[in-house]
N, C-alpha and C positions, 0 to 999 in steps of 0.2 A: 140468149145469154146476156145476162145484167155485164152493167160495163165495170172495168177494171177498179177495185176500191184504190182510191189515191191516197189513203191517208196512212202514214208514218206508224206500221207495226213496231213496236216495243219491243225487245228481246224476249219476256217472258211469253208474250204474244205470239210471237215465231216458234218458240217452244212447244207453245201449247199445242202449235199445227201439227210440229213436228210428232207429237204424242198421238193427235188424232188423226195423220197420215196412216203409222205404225198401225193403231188398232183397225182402222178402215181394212188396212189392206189384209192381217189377221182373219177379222172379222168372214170376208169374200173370197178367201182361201179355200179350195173345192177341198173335200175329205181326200182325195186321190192325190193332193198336194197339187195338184194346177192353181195357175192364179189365173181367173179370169181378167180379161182385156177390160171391159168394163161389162158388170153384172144384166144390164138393163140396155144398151144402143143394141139396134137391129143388125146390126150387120156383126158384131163382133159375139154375142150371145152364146153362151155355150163352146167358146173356144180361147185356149190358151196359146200364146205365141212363142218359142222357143226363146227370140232376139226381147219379146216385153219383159218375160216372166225372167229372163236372168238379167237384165235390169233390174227388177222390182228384186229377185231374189238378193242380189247387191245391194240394191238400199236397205232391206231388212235385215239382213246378217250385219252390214256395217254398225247398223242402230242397235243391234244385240238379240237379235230375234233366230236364235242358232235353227233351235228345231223346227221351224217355219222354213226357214230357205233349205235344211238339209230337204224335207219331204219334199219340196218344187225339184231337187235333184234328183230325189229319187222316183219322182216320176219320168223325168229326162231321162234318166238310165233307162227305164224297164221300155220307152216307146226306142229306143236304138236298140236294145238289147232283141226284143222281138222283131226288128227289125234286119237282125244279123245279115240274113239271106240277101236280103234285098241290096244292103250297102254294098257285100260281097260281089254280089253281082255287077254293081256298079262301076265298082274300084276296077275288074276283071274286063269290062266291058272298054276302061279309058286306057286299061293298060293295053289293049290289044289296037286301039286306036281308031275302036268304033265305038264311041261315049253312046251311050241311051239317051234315048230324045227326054227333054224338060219331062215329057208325062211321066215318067219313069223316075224322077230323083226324089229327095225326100220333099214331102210338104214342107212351107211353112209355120203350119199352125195346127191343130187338133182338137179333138175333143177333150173333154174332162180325162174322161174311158182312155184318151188313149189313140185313137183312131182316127183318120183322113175324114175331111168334112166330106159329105155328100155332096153340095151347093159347089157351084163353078166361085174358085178364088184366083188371084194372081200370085202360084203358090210355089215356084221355084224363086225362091233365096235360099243364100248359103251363109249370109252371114249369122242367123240365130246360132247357129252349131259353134261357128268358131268362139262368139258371143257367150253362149253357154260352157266351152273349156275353159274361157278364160274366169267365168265367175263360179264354177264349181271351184276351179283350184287357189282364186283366190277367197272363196269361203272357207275353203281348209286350212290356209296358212295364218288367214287372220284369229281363227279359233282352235288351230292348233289342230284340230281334226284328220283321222287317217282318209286316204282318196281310196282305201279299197274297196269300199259298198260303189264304189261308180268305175272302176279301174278301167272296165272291159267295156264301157260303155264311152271313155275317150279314147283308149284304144279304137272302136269302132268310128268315132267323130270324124277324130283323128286321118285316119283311112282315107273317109271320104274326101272330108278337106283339101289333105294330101291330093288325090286321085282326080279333083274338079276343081281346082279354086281359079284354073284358067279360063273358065267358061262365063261367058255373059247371061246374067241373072236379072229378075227382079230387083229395086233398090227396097230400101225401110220402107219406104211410100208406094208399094207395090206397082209401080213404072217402069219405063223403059228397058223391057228383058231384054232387048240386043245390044246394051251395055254394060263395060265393067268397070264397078261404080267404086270410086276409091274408098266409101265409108264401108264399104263391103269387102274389099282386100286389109283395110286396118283390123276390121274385126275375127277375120280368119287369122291373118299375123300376129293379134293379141295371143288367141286361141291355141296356136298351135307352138308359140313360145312359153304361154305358160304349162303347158300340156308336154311340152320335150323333157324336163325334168321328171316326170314321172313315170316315161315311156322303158322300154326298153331299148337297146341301142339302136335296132335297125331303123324303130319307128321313129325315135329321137332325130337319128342323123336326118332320116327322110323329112321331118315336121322341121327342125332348121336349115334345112336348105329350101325349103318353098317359103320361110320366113323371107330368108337373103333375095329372094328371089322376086317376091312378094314386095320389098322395098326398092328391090332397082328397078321395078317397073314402075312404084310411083314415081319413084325419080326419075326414070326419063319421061315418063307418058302423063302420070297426073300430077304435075305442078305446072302454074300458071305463074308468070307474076313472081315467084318465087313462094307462092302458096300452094295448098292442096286444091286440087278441081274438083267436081263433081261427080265427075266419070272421063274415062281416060280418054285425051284428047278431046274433052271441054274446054270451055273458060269459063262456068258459072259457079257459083258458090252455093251450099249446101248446110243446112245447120247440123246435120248428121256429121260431117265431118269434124267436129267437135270432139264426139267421144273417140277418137283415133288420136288425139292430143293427150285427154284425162276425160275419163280413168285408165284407158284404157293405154295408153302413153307408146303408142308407135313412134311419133313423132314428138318429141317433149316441146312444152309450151316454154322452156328457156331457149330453142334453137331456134336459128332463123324460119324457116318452116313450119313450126308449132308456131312463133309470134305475127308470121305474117297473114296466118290460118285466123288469128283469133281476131287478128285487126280487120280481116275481109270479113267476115261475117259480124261482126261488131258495126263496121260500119256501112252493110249494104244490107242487112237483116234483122237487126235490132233497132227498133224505135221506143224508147222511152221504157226500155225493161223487160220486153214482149220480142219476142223472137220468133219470125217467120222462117218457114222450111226453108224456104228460095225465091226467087223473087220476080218468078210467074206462077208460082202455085195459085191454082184456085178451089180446091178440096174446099168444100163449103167458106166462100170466097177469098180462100190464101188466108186465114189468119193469123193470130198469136201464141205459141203455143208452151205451156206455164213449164214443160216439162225440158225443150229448147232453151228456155231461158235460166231453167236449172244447170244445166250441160254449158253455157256458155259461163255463170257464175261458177263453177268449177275451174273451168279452165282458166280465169282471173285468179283463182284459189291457186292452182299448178305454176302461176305465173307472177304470184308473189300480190294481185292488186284485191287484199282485203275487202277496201270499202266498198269494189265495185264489184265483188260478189257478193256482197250482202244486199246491194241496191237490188240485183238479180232474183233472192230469194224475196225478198219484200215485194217486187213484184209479182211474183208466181203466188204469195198469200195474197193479196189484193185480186185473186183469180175465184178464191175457195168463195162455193156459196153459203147459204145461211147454216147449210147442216156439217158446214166445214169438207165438201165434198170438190176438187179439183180437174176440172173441166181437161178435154184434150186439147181444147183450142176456144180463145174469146173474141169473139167480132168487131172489139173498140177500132181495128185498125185494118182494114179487108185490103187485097191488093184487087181483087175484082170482085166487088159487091154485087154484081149483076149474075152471079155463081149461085150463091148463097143460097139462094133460094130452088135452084135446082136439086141440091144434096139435101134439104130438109124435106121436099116433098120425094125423094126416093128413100130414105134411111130413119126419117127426124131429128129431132132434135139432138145438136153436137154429144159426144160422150159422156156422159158425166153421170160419178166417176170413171175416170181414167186411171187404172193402178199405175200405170208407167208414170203418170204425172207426179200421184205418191212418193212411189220410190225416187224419182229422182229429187222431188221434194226434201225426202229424206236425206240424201245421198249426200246434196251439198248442206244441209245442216249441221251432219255430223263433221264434216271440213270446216266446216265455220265456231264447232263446235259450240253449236248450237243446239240442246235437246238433252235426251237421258244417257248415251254414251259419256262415260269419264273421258 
């Protein structure tokens, strides 16, 4: 990976990214409406992510790409919707107070098609699902769109949500399943807050009360310092926790808790623009990650500081290589360099592209208002 461009992007410059993010991620869009992870790394090839693709889906619809993220939903629909049985089961299974073992809950991630990878992954998370209610319905509201081509397919979300969100999972970083990771209770709580308005009542009542519920356990168990943790009854700090600020605004970045959040990872995770997961990561040696650093200029955006969401995104373009293409993570700055080289000779060479990078690329451009949205 070439090291980070240092020099002073232009606005029209940032624009322009912004335009070549957008068509990138178009362009790589499967016909099935999945967006791949990134088209080319080994390990992510042929599968789309629930928690990346409603990111990516968000950055596209924000920038105006309606029929682009509608098809990413409705492929999310038709893999829950075929899935009825199984959710049913599940919900059935926690209500009687014998939950199904991890093997039994839904993947993570899938194929183009539709379907469970074959290859062993680290594939119980629950936060894509809540991740995905909360970006379908807010892709409806910003375009005005009716939610009944997905309706029964957050009904279904929803359910599961409801019926598991107590249970210890995988994080974003597919780690430590035998905790429960606060970036992953924010995203359910987005999820099933914005998904109660559309519900009907019993399901409503049910999805706001695992919201309420949902917050008084970060407030007694994940906050540190008076900040958000990593996982409940931690003290480490996490750049995921970010999106539980903005966009996704559990905790808003004007409360004490959202300002305390952005100032612990500002300053025990950010170096010079570049944002690292946490701060023993060694995934091909702990990098920088351009998409991190978009998510933290966001939450400067949610929190009133302009310039220093802009310094953010200027960053993240000092990332794109020559074909304007944005990497998952850049080496200028390793917390264990002596890693590096074990995740290249198993996977290769870092991501790139990375559509999650894209979209969030995009995400904070159009906050910054910066690109082709009015």
């Amino acid at each position: 990976m070439t090291a980070v461009e240092s020099r002073a992007w232009t606005l029209p410059e940032l624009a322009a990214l912004a335009d070549s993010s957008f068509d990138t991620i178009l362009a790589l869009q499967d016909p099935s409406g999945a967006y791949p992870a990134s088209p080319t790394f080994s390990a992510y090839r042929g599968y789309s992510w629930f928690r990346d693709g409603a990111f990516i889906a968000d950055g596209v619809s924000a920038y105006g790409g309606v029929e682009s993220a509608s098809r990413f939903h409705d492929w999310c629909a038709g893999i829950l919707v075929a899935r009825e049985q199984q959710i049913g089961r599940i919900v059935a299974a926690a209500a009687d107070g014998h939950p199904v073992p991890d093997s039994e809950m839904l993947p993570t991630r899938f194929t183009f098609a539709g379907q469970a990878g074959d290859d062993e992954w680290w594939d119980f998370q629950l936060d894509g699902y809540g991740t995905w209610l909360w970006a379908v319905v807010e892709h409806g509201r910003r375009h005005g769109l009716s939610l009944r081509p997905w309706s029964r397919a957050i009904e279904l979300a929803t359910d599961y949500l409801v019926s598991s969100w107590t249970r210890p999972c995988f994080d974003w970083w597919e780690e430590r399943v035998e905790e429960v990771h606060v970036s992953t209770l924010g995203c359910i709580a987005a999820g099933l807050l914005a998904a109660a308005a559309h519900l009907d009542e019993s399901r409503a009542l049910a999805a706001r009360g695992a919201v309420n519920e949902i917050r008084a356990l970060i407030r007694t168990k994940g906050i540190v310092d008076g900040r958000l943790a990593k996982w409940l009854g931690s003290t480490a700090v996490d750049a995921s926790l970010l999106s539980v600020i903005h966009p996704l605004g559990v905790f808003p970045a004007a409360g004490s808790i959202g300002a305390a959040t952005i100032a612990a990872i500002d300053e025990q995770l950010n170096v010079d623009g570049g944002v690292h997961r946490y701060n023993t990561d060694t995934f091909y040696g702990g990098g920088q990650w351009p998409l991190l650093s978009c998510m933290l200029g966001l939450a400067f955006c949610a929190a009133g500081e302009r310039d220093r969401a802009l310094e953010q995104l200027r960053w993240a373009a000092g990332t794109a290589t020559a074909e304007h293409h944005l990497p998952e993570q850049v080496a200028d700055h390793l917390i264990d360099p002596s890693m590096r080289q074990q995740w290249v000779d198993r996977w290769g060479t870092v991501a790139t592209p990375l559509l999650w990078s894209h979209a969030m690329y995009l995400r904070l451009a159009v906050e910054l208002g910066i690109g082709r949205p009015a």
